[in-house]
Each structure stands twice: as structure tokens, then as C-alpha cells.
C-alpha positions as a Markdown table, in Angstrom:
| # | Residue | x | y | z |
|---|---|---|---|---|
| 1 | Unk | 58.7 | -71.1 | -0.5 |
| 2 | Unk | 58.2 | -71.2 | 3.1 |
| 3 | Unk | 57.1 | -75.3 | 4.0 |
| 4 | Unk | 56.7 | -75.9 | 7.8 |
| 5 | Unk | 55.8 | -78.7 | 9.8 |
| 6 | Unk | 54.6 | -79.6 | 13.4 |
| 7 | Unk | 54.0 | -82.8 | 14.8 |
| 8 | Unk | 50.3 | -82.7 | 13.4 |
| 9 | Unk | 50.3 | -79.6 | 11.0 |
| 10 | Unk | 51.4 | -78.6 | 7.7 |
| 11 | Unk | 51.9 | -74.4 | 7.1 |
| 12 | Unk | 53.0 | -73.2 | 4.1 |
| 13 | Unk | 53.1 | -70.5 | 2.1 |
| 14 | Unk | 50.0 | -70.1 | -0.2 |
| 15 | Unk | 49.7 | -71.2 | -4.2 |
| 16 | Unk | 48.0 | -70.6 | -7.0 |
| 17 | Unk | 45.5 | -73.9 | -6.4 |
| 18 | Unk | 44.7 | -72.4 | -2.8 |
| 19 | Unk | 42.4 | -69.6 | -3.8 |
| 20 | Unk | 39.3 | -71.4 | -3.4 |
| 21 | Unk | 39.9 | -72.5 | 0.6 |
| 22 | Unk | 41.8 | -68.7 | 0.8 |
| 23 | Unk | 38.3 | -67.5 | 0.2 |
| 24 | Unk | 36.3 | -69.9 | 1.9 |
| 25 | Unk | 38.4 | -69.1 | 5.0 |
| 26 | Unk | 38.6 | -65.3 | 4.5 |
| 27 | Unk | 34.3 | -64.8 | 4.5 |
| 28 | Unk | 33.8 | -67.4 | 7.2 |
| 29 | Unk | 31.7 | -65.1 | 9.4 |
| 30 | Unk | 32.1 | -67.4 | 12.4 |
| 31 | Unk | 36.1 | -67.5 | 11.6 |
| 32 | Unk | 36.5 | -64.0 | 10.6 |
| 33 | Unk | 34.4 | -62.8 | 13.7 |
| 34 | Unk | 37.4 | -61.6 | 15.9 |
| 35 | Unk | 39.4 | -59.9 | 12.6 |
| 36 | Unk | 36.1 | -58.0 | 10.5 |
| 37 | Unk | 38.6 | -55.9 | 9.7 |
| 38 | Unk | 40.1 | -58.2 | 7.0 |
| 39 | Unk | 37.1 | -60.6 | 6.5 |
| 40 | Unk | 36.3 | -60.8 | 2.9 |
| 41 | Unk | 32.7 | -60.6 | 1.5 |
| 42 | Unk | 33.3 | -61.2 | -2.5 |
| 43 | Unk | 35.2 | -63.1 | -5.0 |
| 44 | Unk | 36.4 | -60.5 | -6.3 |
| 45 | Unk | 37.5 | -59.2 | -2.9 |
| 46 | Unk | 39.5 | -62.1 | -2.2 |
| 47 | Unk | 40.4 | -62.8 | -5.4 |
| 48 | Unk | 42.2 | -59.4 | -5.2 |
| 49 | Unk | 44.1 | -59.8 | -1.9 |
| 50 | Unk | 45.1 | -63.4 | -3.0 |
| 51 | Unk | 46.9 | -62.1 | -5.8 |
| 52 | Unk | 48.6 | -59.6 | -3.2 |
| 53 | Unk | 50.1 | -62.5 | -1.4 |
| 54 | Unk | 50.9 | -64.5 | -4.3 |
| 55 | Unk | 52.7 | -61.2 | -5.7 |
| 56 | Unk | 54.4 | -60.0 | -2.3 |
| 57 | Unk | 56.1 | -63.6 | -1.9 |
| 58 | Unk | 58.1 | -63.3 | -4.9 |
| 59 | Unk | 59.6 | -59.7 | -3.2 |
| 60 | Unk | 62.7 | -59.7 | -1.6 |
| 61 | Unk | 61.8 | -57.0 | 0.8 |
| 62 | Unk | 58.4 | -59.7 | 1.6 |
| 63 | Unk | 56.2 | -58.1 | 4.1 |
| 64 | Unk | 53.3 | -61.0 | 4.5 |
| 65 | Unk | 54.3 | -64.0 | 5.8 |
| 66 | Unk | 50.9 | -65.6 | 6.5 |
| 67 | Unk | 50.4 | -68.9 | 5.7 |
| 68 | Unk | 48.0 | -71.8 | 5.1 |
| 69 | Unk | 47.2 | -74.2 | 7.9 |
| 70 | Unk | 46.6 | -78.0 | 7.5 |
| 71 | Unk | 46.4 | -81.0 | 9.1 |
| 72 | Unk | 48.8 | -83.6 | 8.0 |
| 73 | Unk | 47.1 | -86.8 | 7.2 |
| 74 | Unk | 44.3 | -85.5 | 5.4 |
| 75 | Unk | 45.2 | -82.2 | 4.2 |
| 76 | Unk | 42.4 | -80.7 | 5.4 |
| 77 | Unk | 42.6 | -76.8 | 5.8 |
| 78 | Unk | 42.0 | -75.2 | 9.0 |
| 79 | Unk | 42.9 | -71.7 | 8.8 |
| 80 | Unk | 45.8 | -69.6 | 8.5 |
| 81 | Unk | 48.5 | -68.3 | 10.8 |
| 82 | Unk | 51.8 | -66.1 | 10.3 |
| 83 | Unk | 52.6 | -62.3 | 10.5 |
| 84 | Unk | 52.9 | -59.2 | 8.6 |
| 85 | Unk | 56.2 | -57.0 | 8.7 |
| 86 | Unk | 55.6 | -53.5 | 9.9 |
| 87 | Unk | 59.4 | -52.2 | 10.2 |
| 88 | Unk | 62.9 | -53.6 | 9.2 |
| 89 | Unk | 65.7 | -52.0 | 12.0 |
| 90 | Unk | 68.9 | -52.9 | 12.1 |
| 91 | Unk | 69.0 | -55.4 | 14.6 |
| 92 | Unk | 65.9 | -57.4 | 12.6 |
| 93 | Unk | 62.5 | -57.3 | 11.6 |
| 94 | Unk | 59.3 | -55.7 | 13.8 |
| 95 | Unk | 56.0 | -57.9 | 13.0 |
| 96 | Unk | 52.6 | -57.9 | 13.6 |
| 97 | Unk | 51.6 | -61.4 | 14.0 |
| 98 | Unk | 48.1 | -63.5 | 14.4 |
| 99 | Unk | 46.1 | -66.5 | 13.6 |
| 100 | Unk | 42.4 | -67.6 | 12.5 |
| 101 | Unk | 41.3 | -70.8 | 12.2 |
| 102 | Unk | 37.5 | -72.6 | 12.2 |
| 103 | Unk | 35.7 | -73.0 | 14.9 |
| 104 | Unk | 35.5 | -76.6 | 14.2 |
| 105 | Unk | 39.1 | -76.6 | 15.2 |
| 106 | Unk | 39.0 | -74.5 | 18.5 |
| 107 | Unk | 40.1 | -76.2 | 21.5 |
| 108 | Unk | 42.5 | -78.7 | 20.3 |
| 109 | Unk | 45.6 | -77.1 | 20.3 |
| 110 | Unk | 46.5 | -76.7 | 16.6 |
| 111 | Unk | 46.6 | -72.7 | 16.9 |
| 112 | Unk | 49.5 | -73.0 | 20.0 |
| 113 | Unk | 50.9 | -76.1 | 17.6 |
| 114 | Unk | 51.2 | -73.8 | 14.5 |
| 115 | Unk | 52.1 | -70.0 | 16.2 |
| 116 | Unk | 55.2 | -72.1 | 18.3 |
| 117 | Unk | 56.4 | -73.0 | 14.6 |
| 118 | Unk | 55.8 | -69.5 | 13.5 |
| 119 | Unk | 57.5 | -68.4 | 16.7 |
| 120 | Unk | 60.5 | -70.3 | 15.6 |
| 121 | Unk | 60.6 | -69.7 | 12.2 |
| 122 | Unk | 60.6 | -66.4 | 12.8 |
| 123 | Unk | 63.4 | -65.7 | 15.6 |
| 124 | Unk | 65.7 | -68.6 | 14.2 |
| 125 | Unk | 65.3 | -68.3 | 10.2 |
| 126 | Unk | 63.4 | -64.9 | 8.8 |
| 127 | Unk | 65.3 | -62.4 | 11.4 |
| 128 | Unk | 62.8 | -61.3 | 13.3 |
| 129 | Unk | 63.3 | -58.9 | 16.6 |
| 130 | Unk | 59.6 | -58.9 | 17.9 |
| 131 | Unk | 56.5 | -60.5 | 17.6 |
| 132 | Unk | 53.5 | -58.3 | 18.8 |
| 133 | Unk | 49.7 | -59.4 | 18.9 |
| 134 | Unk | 46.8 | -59.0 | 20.6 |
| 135 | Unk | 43.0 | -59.7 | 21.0 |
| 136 | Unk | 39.9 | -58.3 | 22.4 |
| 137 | Unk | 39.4 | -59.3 | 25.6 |
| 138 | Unk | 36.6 | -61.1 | 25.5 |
| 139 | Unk | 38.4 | -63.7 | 23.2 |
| 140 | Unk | 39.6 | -65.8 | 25.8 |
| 141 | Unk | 40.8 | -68.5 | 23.5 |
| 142 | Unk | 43.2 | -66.1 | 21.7 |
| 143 | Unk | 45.2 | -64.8 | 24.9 |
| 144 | Unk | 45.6 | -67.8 | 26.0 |
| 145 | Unk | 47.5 | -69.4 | 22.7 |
| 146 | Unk | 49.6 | -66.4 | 22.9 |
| 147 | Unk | 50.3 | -66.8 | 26.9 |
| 148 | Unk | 50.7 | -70.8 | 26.0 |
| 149 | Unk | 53.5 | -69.1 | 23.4 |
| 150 | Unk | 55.6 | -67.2 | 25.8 |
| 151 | Unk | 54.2 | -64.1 | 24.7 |
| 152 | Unk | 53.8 | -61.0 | 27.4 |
| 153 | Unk | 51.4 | -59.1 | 27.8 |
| 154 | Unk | 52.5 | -55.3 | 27.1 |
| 155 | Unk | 48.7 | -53.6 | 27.9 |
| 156 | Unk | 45.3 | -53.5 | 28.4 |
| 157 | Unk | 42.9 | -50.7 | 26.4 |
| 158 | Unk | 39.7 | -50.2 | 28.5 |
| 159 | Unk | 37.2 | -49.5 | 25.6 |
| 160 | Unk | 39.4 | -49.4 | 22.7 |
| 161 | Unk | 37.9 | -50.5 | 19.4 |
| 162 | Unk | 34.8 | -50.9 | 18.5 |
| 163 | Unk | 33.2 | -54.4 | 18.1 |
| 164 | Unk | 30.3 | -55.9 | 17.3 |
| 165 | Unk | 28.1 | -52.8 | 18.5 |
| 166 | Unk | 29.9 | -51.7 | 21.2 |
| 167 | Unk | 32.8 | -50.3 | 22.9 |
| 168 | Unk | 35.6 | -53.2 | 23.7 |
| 169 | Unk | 38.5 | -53.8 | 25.6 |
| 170 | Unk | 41.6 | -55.2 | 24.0 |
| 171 | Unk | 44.1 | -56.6 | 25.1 |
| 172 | Unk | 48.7 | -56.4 | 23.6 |
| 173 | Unk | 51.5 | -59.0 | 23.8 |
| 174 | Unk | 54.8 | -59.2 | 22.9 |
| 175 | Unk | 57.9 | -61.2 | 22.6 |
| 176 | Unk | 61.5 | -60.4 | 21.6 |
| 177 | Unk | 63.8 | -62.7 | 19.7 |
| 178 | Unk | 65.9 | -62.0 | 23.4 |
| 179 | Unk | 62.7 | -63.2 | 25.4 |
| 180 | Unk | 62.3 | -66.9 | 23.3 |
| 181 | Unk | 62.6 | -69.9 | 24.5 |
């Protein structure tokens, strides 16, 4: 079981008891706004892809390595952060990382705090060879916690995916174990 720790933050990987704030965080609309594409809008939807993360941890060949966020003195959650393998090579792992937390949160640093650990985690402990993520745009917030990272920016897609009602630009970093720190 993956247990982390910042100065202010606890991540960790998800239990059984979690499923209720896994779902409460998963159909936030506010939350979910930027990622629609995995927001959840049942139970029984969540319920679902809980029980693929509970199941894919116990794998040896574990792809999802998302995990719940907290604060430590009150244990309050306040979203989740972590990355999903997309390729093993020979030289280490190729993820596809990101973060979502509540807006209540926004603006305070904890989503920098918790993606550094992840960062870390994932060059010096789960053989990683490179991170990539990216946001629309428009998310200004977002690209900056992955500039505030280290990360690089790789590209810009003029009119790329469709958001919201309309055609959006978004927006690729990257970083390589060779690139940290």
C-alpha cells in the first residue's frame, strides 16, 4: 500500500472505507469540470470503477496509481492525485499523470504540494521514465502546478477537444526521470 506524506498532506492509496468520499469527489460537477471525461454521475458508476482500483492495486503489473488526498490534521479529503501507466519499456515506466481536487481548495498550494510527492515517488521508488500531462488552456491553474513541478511544455493543440460547447485549445507537458530535480 502506497502511504505518502508532505509537509501538510497525506496521499495514499485508496480502501475499502473510502468509497463514499471516492464518489462524492468523482460527481463533483465543479471538481470534475476540467476531466468530464471520467466524472461519475451514479452509484453504481462509481461503485464500479472503485472496485477497479481496489482490484488493480493488488496486481503486480498495477497500472493506476491514483490516490486519495488529505490534509493532515483533520483528515479532511480534498481530491485525488497520481497517474495511470500507459507503457512499461525497458528503461521504466511511461505514465499519464494528473490531479483534481475541490475548488474549495484551489489556490493554496496543496495540488504543487501533492504532484512534487507524486513526482518523487514516481522517479525515485515506482520506476518511472516519464510523466506527461496536460490541460486545456484556459485552465490556468493546472499549467501552472505542472510549470511550478518542473514539467515542460511539449505542445500546444489550437482547437483540439471539445469542451463545454465549443472547440478548445489544450495544452502537453512532460518530464523525464533524466530532467528531475
Amino acid at each position: 500500500m502506497i502511504y505518502l506524506e508532505t509537509e501538510r498532506l497525506i496521499l495514499r492509496d485508496y480502501c475499502e472505507d473510502d468509497f463514499s468520499d471516492y464518489y462524492r469527489l468523482k460527481t463533483d460537477s465543479k471538481t470534475m469540470y476540467y476531466l468530464q471525461d471520467i466524472q461519475m454521475f451514479t452509484k453504481e458508476e462509481a461503485y464500479e470503477d472503485f472496485r477497479t482500483v481496489l482490484e488493480d492495486m493488488k496486481k503486480s503489473d498495477r497500472k493506476f496509481y491514483f490516490m486519495h488526498m488529505e490534509l493532515k490534521d483533520s483528515h479532511e479529503q480534498l481530491g485525488s492525485v497520481g497517474y495511470t501507466v500507459m507503457d512499461e519499456t525497458p528503461i521504466g515506466k511511461i505514465v499519464g499523470a494528473g490531479y483534481f481536487i475541490y475548488p474549495k481548495f484551489w489556490g493554496k498550494g496543496y495540488t504543487t504540494e501533492a504532484f512534487k510527492r507524486v513526482i518523487e515517488f514516481a522517479f525515485s521508488e515506482n520506476n518511472v521514465y516519464r510523466i506527461s500531462t496536460g490541460c486545456l488552456a484556459e485552465n490556468v491553474g493546472s499549467e501552472r502546478v505542472m510549470q511550478k513541478c518542473g514539467l515542460i511544455k511539449e505542445a500546444e493543440h489550437i482547437d483540439y477537444e471539445w469542451h463545454d460547447g465549443k472547440m478548445k485549445t489544450r495544452l502537453e507537458y512532460r518530464l523525464l526521470r533524466k530532467e528531475w530535480r
